[in-house]
C-alpha atoms as one frame of an Amber mdcrd trajectory, in Angstrom:
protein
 -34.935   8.777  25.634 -38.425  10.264  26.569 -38.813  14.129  27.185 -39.248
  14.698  31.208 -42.300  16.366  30.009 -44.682  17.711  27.188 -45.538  21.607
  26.130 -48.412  21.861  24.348 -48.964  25.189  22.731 -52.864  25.553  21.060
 -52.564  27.962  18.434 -49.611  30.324  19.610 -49.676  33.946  17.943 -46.509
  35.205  18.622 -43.319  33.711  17.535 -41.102  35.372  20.039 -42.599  33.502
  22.690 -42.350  30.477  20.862 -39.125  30.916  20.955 -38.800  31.621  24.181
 -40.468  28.533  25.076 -38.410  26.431  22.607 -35.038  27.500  24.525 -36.796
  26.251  27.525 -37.974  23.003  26.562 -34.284  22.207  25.354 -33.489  23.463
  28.599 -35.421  20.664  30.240 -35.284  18.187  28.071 -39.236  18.534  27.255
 -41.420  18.235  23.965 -42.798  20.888  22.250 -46.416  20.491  20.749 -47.503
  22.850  18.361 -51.237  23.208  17.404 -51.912  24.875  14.653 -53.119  27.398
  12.922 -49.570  29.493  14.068 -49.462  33.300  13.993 -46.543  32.747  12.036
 -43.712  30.715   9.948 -41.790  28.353  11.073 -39.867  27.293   8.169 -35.819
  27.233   7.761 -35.387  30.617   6.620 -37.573  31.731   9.291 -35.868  30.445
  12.090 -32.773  31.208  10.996 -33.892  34.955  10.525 -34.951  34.687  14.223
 -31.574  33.425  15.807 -33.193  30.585  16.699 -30.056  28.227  16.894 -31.183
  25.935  18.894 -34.162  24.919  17.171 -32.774  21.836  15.521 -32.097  20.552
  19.098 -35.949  20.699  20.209 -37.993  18.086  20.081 -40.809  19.754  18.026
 -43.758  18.029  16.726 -46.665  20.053  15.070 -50.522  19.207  15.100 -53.345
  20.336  12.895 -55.810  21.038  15.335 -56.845  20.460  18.830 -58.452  17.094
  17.962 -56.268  15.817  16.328 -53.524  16.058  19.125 -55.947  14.778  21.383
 -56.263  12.307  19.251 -52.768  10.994  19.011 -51.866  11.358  22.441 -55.073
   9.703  24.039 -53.169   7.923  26.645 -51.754  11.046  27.913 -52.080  12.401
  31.187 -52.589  15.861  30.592 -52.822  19.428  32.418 -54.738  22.169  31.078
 -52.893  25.452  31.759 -55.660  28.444  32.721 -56.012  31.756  34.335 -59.712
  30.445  35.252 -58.579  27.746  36.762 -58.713  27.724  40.786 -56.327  25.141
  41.708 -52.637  25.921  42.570 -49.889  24.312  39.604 -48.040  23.258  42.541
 -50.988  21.239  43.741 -50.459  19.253  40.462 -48.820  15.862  41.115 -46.389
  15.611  37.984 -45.069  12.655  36.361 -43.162  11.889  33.774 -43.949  12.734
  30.502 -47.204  14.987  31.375 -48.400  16.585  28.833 -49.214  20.800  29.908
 -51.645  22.610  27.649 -51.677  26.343  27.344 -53.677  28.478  25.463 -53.146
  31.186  23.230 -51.859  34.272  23.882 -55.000  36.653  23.508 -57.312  34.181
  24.467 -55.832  31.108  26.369 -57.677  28.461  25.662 -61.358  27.699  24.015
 -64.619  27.244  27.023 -65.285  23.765  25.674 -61.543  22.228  26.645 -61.931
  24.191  30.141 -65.123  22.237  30.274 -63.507  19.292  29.255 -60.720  19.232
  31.424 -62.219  20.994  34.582 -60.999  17.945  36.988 -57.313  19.139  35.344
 -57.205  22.529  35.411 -54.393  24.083  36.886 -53.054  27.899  37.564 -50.165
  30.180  38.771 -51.715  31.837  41.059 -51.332  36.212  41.088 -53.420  38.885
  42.857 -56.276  39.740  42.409 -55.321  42.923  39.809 -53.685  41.117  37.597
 -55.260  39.133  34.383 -52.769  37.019  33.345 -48.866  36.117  32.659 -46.754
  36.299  29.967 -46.997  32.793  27.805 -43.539  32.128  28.012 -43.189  33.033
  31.347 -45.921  30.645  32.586 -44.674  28.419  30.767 -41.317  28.343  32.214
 -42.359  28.664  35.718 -44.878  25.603  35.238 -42.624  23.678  33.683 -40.010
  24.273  36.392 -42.174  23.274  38.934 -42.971  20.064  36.868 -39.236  19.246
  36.830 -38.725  20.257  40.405 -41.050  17.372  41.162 -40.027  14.970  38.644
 -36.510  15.528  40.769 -38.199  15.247  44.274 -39.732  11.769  42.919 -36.021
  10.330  41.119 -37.415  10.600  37.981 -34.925  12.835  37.039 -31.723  14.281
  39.225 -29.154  16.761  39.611 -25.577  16.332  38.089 -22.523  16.950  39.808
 -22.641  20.602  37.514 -26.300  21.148  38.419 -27.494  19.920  35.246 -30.655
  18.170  34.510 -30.184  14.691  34.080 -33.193  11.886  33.712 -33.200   8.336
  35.145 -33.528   6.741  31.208 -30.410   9.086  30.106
């Protein structure tokens, strides 16, 4: 069965959002892409020391660098997560397994893949004091939104209990 959709992280810092965004992923039956270098371990011992039982249930795959992610997932249709970025997420027309890049926490993500991906660039929009969100909180409420639409399109449904369930599963 394919993940509904893909979380990229590019070079997360801090593990507790990580986390965070590895609950939510299983959550929603999506992929988590990490892009190294990490801010931190993610080893056995280290996960275990964070509470972090769910972690054998997430679909986790780790990448080297930027490229090389880019590289392996060519065919991808991707969305490139930025506070820069103009256009509304929910102007985004999800599909199944999209792939949503977000940047680091301290920096978000480098010029060159803004420049890149300018015709992909997405936001969540916030007033005009505020700088940013959160990582893991963006990345739940985008990834929401993403699975709010795969359900609008069939590509995924409601269960009788509420629960996420996708048309291949």
């Amino acid at each position: 069965m394919s993940p509904l959709l893909h979380v990229v992280l590019h070079e997360p810092e801090i593990p507790n959002n990580t986390g965070n965004i590895g609950r939510t992923c299983v959550a929603l039956d999506c992929a988590l892409h990490l892009i190294h270098p990490l801010g931190f371990d993610l080893d056995e011992k280290a996960c275990r020391r964070a509470g972090l039982d769910y972690w054998p249930r997430l679909d986790v795959r780790e990448h080297d660098s930027l490229e090389r992610y880019l590289d392996t997932h060519r065919d991808a249709r991707l969305w490139v997560l930025s506070t820069k970025a103009t256009r509304p997420v929910w102007e985004a027309d999800f599909a199944p397994g999209d792939h949503l890049l977000f940047g680091k926490e301290t920096r978000g993500l480098p010029a060159e893949v803004l420049e890149r991906f300018a015709d992909r660039l997405v936001t969540l929009p916030m007033v005009p004091s505020e700088r940013s969100l959160n990582l893991a909180t963006a990345v739940c409420a985008v990834a929401y939104e993403g699975v709010r639409q795969l359900i609008g399109q069939r590509a995924a449904a409601l269960d009788a209990r509420g629960r996420i369930v996708s048309e291949s599963g």
